[in-house]
C-alpha positions as CSV (number, residue, x, y, z in Angstrom):
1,X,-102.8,-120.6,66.3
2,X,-104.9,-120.9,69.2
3,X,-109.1,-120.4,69.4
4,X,-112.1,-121.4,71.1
5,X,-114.4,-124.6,69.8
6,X,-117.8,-123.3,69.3
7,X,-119.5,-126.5,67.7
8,X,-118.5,-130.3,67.6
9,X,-119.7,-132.6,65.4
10,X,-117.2,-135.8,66.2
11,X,-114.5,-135.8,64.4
12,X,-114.5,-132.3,63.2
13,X,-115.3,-128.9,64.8
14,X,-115.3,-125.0,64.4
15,X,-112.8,-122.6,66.0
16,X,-113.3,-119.2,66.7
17,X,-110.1,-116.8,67.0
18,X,-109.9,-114.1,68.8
19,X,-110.2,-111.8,66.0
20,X,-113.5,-113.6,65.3
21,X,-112.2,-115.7,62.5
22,X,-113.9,-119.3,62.2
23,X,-111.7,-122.6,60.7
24,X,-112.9,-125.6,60.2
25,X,-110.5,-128.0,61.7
26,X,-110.0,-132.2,62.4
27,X,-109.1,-134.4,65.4
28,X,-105.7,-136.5,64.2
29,X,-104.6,-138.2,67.2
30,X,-105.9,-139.2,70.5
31,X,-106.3,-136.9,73.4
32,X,-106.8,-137.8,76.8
33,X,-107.4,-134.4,78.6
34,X,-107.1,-134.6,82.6
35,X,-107.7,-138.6,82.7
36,X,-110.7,-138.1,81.8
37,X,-112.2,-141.2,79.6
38,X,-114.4,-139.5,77.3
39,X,-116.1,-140.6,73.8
40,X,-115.0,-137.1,72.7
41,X,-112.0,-135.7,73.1
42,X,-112.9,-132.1,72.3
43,X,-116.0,-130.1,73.4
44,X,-117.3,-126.9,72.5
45,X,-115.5,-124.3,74.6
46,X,-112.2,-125.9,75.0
47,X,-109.2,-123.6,74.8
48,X,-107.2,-125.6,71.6
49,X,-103.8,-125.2,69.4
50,X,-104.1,-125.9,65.9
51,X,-102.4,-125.3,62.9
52,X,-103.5,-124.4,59.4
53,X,-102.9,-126.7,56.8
54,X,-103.2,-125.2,52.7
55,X,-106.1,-125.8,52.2
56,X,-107.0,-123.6,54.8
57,X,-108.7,-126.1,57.3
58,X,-106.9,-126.9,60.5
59,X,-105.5,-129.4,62.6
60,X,-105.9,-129.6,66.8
61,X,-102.4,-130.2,67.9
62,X,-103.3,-129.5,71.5
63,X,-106.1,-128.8,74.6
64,X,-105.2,-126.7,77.0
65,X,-106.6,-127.7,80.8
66,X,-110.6,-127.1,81.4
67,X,-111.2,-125.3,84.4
68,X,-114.7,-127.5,84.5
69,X,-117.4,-129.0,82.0
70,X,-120.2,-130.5,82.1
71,X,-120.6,-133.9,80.9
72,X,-123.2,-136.9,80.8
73,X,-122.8,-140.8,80.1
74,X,-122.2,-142.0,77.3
75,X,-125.0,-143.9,75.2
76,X,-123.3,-146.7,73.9
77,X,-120.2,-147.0,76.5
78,X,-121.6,-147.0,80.0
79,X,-118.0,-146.9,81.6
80,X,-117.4,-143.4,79.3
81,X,-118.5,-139.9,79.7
82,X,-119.4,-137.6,76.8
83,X,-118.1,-134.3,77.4
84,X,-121.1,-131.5,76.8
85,X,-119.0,-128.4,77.0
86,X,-116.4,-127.1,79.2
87,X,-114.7,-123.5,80.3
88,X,-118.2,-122.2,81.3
89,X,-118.3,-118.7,83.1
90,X,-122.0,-119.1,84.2
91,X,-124.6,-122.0,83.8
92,X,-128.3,-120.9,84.5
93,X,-130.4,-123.5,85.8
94,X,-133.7,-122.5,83.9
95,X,-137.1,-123.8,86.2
96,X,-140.5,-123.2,85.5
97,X,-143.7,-124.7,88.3
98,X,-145.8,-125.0,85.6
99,X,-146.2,-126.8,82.4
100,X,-143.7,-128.7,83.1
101,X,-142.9,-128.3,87.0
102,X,-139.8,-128.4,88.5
103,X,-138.8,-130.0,91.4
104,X,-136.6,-129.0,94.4
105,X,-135.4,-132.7,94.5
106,X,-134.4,-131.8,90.3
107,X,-132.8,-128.3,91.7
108,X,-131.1,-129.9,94.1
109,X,-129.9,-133.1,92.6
110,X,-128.6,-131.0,89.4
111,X,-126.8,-128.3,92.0
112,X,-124.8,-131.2,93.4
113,X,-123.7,-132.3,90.2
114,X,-122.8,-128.9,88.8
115,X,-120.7,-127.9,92.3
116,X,-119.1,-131.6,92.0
117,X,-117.2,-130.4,88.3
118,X,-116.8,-127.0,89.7
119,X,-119.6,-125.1,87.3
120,X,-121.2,-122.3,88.9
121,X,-125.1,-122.0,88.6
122,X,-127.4,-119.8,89.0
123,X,-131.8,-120.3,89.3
124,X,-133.9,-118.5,86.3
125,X,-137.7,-119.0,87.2
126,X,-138.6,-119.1,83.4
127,X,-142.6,-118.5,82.6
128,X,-143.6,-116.2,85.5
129,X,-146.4,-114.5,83.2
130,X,-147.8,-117.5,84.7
131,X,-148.0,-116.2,88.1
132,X,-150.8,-113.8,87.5
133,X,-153.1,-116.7,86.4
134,X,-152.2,-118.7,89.4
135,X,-151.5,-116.5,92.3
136,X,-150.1,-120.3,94.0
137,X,-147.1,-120.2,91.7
138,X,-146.2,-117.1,93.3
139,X,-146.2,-118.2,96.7
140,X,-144.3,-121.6,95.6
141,X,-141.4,-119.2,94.0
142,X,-141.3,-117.1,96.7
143,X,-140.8,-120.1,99.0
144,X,-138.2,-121.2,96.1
145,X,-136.1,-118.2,96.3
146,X,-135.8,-117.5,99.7
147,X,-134.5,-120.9,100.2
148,X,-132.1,-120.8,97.3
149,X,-130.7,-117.9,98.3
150,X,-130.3,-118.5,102.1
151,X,-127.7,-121.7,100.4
152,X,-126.1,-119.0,97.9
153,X,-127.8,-119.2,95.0
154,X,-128.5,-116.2,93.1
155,X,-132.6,-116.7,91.4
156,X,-133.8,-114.5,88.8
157,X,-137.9,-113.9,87.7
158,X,-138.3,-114.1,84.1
159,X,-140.7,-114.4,81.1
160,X,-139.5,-115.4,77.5
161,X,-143.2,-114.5,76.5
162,X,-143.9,-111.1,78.1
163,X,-139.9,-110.2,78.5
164,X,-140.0,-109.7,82.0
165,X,-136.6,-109.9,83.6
166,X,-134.6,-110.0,80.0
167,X,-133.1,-106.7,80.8
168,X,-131.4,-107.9,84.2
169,X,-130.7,-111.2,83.1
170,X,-128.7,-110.2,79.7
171,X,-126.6,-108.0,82.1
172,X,-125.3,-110.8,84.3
173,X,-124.7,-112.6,81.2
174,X,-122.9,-109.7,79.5
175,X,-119.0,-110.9,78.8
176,X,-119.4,-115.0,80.3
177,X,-119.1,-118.1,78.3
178,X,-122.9,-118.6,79.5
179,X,-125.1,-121.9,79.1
180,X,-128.8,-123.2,79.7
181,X,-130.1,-125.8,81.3
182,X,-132.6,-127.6,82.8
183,X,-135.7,-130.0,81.7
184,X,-137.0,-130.3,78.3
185,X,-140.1,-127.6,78.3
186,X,-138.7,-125.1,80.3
187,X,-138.6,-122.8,77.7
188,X,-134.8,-123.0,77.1
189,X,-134.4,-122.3,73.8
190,X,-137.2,-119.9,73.6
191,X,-135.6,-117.7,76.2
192,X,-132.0,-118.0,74.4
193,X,-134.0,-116.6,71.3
194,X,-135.7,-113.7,73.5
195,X,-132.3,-112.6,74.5
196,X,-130.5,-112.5,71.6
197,X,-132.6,-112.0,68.4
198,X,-131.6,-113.9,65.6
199,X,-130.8,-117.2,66.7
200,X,-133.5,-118.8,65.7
201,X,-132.9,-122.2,68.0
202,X,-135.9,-124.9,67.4
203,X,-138.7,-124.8,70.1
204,X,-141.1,-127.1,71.4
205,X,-144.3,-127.2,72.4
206,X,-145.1,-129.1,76.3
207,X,-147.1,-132.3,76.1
208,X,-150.7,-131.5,77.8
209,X,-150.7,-135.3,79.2
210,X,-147.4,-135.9,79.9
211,X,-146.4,-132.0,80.8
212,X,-142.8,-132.6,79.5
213,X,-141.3,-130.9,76.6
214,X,-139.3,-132.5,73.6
215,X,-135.7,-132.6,72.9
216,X,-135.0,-129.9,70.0
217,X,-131.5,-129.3,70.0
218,X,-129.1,-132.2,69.2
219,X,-125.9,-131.2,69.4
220,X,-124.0,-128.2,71.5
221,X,-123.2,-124.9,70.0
222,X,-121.4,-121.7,71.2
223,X,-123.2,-118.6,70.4
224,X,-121.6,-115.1,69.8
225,X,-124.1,-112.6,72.3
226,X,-124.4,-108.9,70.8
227,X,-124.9,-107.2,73.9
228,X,-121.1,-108.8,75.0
229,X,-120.1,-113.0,75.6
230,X,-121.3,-116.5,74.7
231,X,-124.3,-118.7,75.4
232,X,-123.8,-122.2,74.2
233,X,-126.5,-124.2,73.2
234,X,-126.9,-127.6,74.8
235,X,-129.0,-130.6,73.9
236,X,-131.5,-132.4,76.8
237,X,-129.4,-134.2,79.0
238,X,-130.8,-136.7,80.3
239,X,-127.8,-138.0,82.4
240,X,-126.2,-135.2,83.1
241,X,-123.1,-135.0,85.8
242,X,-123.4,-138.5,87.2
243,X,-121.7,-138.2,90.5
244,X,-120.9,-141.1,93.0
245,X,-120.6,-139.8,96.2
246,X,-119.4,-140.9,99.4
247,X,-122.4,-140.6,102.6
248,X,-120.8,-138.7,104.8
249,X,-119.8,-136.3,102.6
250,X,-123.2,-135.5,100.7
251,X,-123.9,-132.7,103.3
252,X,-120.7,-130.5,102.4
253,X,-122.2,-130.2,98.5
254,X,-124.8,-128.0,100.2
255,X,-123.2,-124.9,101.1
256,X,-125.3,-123.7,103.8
257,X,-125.4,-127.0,105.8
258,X,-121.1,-126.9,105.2
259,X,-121.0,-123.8,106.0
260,X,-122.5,-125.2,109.7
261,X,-120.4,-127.6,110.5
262,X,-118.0,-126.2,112.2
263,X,-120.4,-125.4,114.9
264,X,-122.0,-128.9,114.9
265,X,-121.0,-130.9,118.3
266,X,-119.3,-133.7,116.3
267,X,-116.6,-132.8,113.3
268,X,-118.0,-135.8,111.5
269,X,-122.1,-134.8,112.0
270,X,-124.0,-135.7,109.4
271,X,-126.9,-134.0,110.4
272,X,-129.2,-136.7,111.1
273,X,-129.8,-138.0,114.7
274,X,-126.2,-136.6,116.2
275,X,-126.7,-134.4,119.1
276,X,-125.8,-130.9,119.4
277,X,-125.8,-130.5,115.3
278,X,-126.2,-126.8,114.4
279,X,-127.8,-127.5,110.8
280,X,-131.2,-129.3,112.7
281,X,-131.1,-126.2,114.8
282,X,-131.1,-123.9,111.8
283,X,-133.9,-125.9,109.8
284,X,-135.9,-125.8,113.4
285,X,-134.8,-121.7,113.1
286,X,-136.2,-121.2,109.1
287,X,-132.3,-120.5,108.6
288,X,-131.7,-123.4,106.5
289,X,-134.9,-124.3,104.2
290,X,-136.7,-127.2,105.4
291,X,-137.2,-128.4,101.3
292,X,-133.5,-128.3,100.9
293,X,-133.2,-130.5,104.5
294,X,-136.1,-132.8,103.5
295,X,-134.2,-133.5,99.9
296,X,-130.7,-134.0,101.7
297,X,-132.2,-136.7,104.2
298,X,-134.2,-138.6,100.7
299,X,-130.8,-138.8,99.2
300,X,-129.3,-140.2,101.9
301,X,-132.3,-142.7,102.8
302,X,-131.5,-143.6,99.2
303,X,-127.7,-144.6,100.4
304,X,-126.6,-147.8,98.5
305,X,-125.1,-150.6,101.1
306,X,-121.9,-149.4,100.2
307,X,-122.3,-146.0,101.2
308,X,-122.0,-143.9,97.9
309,X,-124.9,-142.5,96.2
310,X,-124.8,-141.9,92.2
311,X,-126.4,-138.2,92.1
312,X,-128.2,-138.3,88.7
313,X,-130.1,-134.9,88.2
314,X,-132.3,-135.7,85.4
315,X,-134.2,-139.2,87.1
């Protein structure tokens, strides 16, 4: 039988059929899936084989390839990732510039990470009932989006509170394996509860001091959607995608500066000092968003002597 693994608990998990059927099944075995070394072999979405034993519950026999996932460090095993969940259609990067901010250094860092294990991501500007208190918000998003989208990223305007935005977001979610993400008090798991009624995930308030929110789910969970696909549930990750990356080649993991290179004097530029590059002549132009340059030269200031740089979104 094959299904999809909508929640993991360690050694056991729950797969879905496609005829909607649920099994309880074990892990007997070890699995090492693409090389990777994980402490968990199986993560909610994988595609897996299993077969029924008689007292109905199964066994996983086999995983078929991820086409990507997102994963974190391990805990307890520094050398080891944890796989979060795998097989997603759409991940949406949930911001908020208010209670708690986000930054474009956070945006950025986590966009790297997410294009480095091939998981598509889109921006949704969660809380923008805000905006009408503080007209400045409104500035900062536009700002926001039109430098997002100038590097290919889609942004979307929404309120879990007054429901602005639902509507177009619940259509680009219609028929994906869909997740969340983004800081603790961004209003994740409110939103996920907005667009689909009935879930009922835990919220949490945002400190007043510390303007950061809590931690309320604790493990991931796939999610059947009414109006058509899947959102799975993820806990905070605090360490998600860590990603060493080689200097000169932290520039081609943002798209619109990649996308210049061909016209930069030097094959090699890195888009620093070198003369004749095409990507300082864009910033210069308002083609390329000076925030997004600004963040790329901090990352590489922050170069370790021997040239890689371990992109870790959630610092």
């Amino acid at each position: 039988m094959k299904g999809t693994v909508i929640k993991s608990t360690g050694k056991w998990c729950q797969i879905m059929t496609q005829d909607g059927s649920v099994y309880n099944c074990s892990i007997k075995g070890k699995f090492r899936v693409q090389g990777l070394r994980s402490t968990n072999p199986v993560a909610v979405g994988d595609k897996v084989h299993f077969t029924l034993e008689d007292n109905e519950e199964g066994v996983i026999s086999e995983i078929e390839d991820r086409h990507n996932y997102l994963v974190r460090k391990s805990v307890n095993l520094s050398k080891q990732i944890h796989i979060i969940a795998s097989n997603i259609d759409m991940c949406w990067l949930v911001v908020t510039l208010d209670s708690p901010p986000t930054s474009t250094g956070f945006i950025d860092r986590f966009l790297i990470s997410a294009q480095a294990f091939n998981v598509p991501v889109s921006l949704v500007f969660n809380k923008s009932d805000l905006f009408e208190e503080k007209p400045d918000l409104k500035n900062l998003f536009d700002s926001y989006v039109e430098g997002y989208e100038k590097a290919g990223y889609s942004s979307y305007k929404v309120s879990a509170v007054s429901g602005v935005g639902l509507d177009e977001l619940k259509a680009e979610m219609t028929d994906k394996v869909n997740t969340f993400a983004g800081h603790s008090g961004v209003g994740k798991s409110t939103l996920a509860n907005a667009i689909q009624p009935g879930l009922k995930l835990r919220t949490s308030e945002v400190s007043d001091f510390h303007q950061k929110g809590q931690h309320t789910t604790t493990f991931a969970e796939m999610h059947t959607l009414d109006f058509g696909g899947f959102l799975i549930d993820t806990p905070g990750i605090k360490g998600f995608g860590l990603v060493d990356i080689d200097k000169d080649e932290l520039a081609n993991y943002f798209p619109e500066m990649f996308e210049l290179l061909p016209d930069c004097k030097f094959h090699n530029c890195r888009h620093l000092s070198e003369p004749g590059c095409a990507v300082k002549a864009a910033v210069e132009s308002g083609d390329i968003a000076s925030f997004r340059y600004k963040n790329y030269t901090n990352m590489v200031d922050q170069m370790s002597e021997d040239q890689h740089y371990r992109i870790d979104p959630y610092k």
